[in-house]
N, C-alpha and C positions, 0 to 999 in steps of 0.2 A: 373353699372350692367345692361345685359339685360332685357329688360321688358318683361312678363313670356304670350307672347300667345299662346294656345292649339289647336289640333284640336277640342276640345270640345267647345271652345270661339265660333267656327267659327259657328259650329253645332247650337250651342243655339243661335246666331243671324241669320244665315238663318231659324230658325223656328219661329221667330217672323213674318215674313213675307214670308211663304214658294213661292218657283216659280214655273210656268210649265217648264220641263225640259224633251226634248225631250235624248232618250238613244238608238244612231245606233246599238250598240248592244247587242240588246231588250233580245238576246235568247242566250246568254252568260252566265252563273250560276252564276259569279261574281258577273255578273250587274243584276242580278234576283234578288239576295239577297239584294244585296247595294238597291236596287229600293222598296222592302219589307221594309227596315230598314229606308230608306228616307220616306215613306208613313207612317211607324206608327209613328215613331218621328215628323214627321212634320217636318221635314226637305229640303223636296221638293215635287210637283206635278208629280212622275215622268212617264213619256209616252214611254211604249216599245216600239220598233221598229222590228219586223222580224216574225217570224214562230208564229202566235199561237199556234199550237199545242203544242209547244217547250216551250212556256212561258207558257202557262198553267201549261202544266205538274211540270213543277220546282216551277212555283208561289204558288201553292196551299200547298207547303211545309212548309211555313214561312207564312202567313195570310188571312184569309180567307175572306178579303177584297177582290172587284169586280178587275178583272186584272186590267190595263189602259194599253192597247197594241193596235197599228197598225200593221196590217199584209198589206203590198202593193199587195196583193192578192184580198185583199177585201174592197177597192177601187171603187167608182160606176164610172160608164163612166165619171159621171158628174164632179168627183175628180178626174178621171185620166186627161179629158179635160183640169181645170181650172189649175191644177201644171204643165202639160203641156204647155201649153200659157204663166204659171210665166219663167219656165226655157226657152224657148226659143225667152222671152224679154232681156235676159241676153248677154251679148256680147263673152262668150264664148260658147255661144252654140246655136247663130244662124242658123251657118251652118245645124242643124240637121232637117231634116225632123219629122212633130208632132208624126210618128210612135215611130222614133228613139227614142223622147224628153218620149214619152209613154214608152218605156224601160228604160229608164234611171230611171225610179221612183222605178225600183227595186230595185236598190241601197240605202240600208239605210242610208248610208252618205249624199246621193244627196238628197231623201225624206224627211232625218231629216232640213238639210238647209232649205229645201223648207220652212217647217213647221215653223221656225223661221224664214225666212225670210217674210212669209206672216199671223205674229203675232198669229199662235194656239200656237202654244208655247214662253215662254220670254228667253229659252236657249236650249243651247245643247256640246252635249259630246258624243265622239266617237271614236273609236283608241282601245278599249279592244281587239281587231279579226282583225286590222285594220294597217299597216304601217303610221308613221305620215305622210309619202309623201302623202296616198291617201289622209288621213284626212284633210291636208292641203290644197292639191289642191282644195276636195269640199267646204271647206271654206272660201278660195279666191276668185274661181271664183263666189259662188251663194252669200256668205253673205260679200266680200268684207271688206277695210280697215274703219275706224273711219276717220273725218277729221282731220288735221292737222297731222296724225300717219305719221312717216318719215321712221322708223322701227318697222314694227311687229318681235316679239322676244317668244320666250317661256322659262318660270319658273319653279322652283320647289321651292316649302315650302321641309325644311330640317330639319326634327327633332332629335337631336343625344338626346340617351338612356345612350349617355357615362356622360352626364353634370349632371343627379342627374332627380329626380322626376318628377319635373315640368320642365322640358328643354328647352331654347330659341329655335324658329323659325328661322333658316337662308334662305335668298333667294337666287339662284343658277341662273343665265340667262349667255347669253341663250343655253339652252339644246335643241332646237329643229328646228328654221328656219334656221337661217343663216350658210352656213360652213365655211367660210372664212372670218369675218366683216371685214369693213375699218375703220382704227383710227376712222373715221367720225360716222360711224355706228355704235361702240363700246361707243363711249360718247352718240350718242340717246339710245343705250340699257339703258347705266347706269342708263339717266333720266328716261327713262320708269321705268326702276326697283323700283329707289326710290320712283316713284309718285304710284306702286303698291304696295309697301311695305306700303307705309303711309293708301295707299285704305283699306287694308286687316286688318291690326293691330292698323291705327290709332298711329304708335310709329313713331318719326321720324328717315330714313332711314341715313347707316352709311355707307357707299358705297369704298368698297375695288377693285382695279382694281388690279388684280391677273395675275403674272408671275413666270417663273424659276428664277428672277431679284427681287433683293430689291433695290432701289435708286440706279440703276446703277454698280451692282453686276458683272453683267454678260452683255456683248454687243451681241446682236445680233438683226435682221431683226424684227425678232418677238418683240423681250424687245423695241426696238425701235418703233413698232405701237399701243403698251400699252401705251409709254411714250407721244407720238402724243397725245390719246385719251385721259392722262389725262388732256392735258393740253387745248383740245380742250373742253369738260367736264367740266374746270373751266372758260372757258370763256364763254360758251354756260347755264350754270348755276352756278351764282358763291356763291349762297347762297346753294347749295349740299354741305353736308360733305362728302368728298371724299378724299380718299389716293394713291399711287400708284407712279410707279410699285410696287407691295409689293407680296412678296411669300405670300401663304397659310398659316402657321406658323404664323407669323408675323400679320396677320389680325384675328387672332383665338384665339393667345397666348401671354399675355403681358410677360411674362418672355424672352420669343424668339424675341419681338419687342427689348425688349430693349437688349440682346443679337448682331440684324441685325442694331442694331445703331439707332432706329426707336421708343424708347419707350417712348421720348417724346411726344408723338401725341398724343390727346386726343382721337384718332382712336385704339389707340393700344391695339390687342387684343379683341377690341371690336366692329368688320365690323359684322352687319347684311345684307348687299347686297353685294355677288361675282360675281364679273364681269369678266368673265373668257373669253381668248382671240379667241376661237375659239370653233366649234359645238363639234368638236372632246374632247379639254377638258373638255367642257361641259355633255356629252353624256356619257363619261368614268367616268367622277367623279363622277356622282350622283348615278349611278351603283355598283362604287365600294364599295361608304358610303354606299349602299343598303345593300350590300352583305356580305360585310366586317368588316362595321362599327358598325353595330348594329343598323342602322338607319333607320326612315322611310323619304321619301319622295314621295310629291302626285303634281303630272303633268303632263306635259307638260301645266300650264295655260298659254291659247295666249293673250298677252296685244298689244290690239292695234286694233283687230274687230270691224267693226261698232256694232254688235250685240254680247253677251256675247256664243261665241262658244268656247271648249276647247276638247283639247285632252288626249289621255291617254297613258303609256305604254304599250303594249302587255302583260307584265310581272305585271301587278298591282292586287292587291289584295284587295278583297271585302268591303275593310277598308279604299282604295286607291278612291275608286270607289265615297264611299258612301261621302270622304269628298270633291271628285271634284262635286258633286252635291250641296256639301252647300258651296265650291267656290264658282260654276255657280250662285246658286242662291244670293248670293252678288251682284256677277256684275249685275245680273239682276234688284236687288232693291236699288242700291245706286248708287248715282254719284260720280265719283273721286271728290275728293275734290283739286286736281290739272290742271282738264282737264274736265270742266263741259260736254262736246260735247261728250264724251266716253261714251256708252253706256246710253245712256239721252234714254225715252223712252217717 
């Protein structure tokens, strides 16, 4: 049986030790409320980013706590200076002249980095208003990868409404970097996933590499760079539980494993990490469980940052918001217990 984690589990241990968390977009109603709702819970520090006027006006709806908002408006020389000199030590944005590096702090993705990058804040989260292209690029170039990361990848926690009360957690990678992985890329996902799964829940991860293919069902290009990655997977870690190629089905439902010939596996039926073979089915799956399924899910979480930065979808709701904040604030206060060097502070 699945082991029963919540977003509530997550909630109550990011409020043990809440973090500062900086939020690109500050003056989004979404992320007003999620930010009221992290503040009175204790759940996070969180730090708007954009329009006072605009945060005010909403904040003042939900608690009559002091805001905590930057507006890059109101910024002293002496802070536009110093963020300025940080981004243009950076090697993607040498080229800019200190005016230029001065406009670019308009941007609350670039500002938010900054701010995480030079320790006011211990995270951040951004993408509510935002494409994850943009979110990504300012998170590569200012806050950059973790050592040893071979693959940054992005998650979703998957919670189906359809399994009963208390619902298992499933993890979806990757819904958001990569569009095309190579066998090679697709076994570092796995492992990233598993050593996020373990970060998060503390359960050990059961890692299903997901196709139109169960054990050689079907031939083709694609079935065939699943079947590469599992095998590179088990050589690259052989102590992962891991299956594959396995349909969807078959990793979800022991009657259907054993059905696809498969249900001897002590996997069967019971994968909590899908390793799906490309962005596209990444990106469409987790949308359609959104839409379709009755499910929630909360991400794009990026594993693999030197510093705990994470994204959102445009389409995520106040509920989405408020549990990538007690996400963030995990990564912020704990160490993988597989990859001491991630997010070490």
């Amino acid at each position: 049986m699945m082991k029963t984690i919540s977003w509530r589990d997550f909630r109550i241990q990011a409020s043990r030790k809440p973090a500062r968390i900086a939020l690109a977009d500050g003056d989004d109603p979404r992320v007003v409320e999620a930010a009221a709702r992290a503040l009175t819970d204790g759940i996070a520090a969180p730090l708007l980013i954009g329009s006072r006027s605009r945060i005010e006006a909403l904040w003042k709806s939900y608690t009559k706590a002091q805001v905590p908002c930057l507006d890059s408006q109101e910024l002293t020389a002496e802070e536009r200076a110093r963020f300025s000199r940080e981004l243009l030590a950076l090697r993607k944005f040498k080229s800019l002249s200190p005016t230029e590096a001065e406009d670019r702090l308009k941007d609350p993705l670039i500002l938010g980095c900054l701010l995480l990058l030079t320790g006011k804040v211990e995270g951040f989260v951004g993408g509510a208003t935002r494409t994850t292209a943009d979110t990504l690029k300012a998170v590569f170039s200012i806050i950059g990868l973790a050592p040893k990361t071979s693959t940054l990848f992005g998650f979703f926690f998957i919670e189906s409404r359809a399994l009963g009360e208390n619902p298992p957690l499933v993890l979806l990678a990757d819904c958001a970097v990569t569009p095309d992985p190579s066998s090679k890329q697709l076994a570092n996902i796995a492992a990233g996933a598993a050593d996020a799964f373990h970060f998060f829940t503390g359960d050990s991860a059961r890692v299903a590499f997901l196709s139109f293919s169960t054990k050689g069902s079907a031939e083709h290009a694609i079935v065939k760079k699943v079947q590469d990655a599992v095998r590179m997977a088990r050589e690259k870690t052989p102590d992962m539980a891991l299956e594959g190629e396995w349909q969807a089905d078959a990793a979800l439902d022991l009657a259907t494993a054993r059905m696809k010939g498969v249900g001897e596996s002590s996997m069967a039926g019971r994968a909590n990490v899908l390793i799906v073979p490309d962005l596209n089915c990444g990106n469409i799956a987790y949308k359609l469980i959104e839409r379709l399924g009755g499910c929630r899910s909360v991400g794009p979480v990026l594993w693999g940052t030197a510093l705990p930065a994470n994204d959102l979808s445009r389409g995520c709701s106040m509920e989405d918001v408020l549990d990538m904040l007690a996400l963030t604030t995990l990564q912020a206060r704990k160490t993988s217990p597989l990859e001491k060097s991630a997010y070490a502070h």
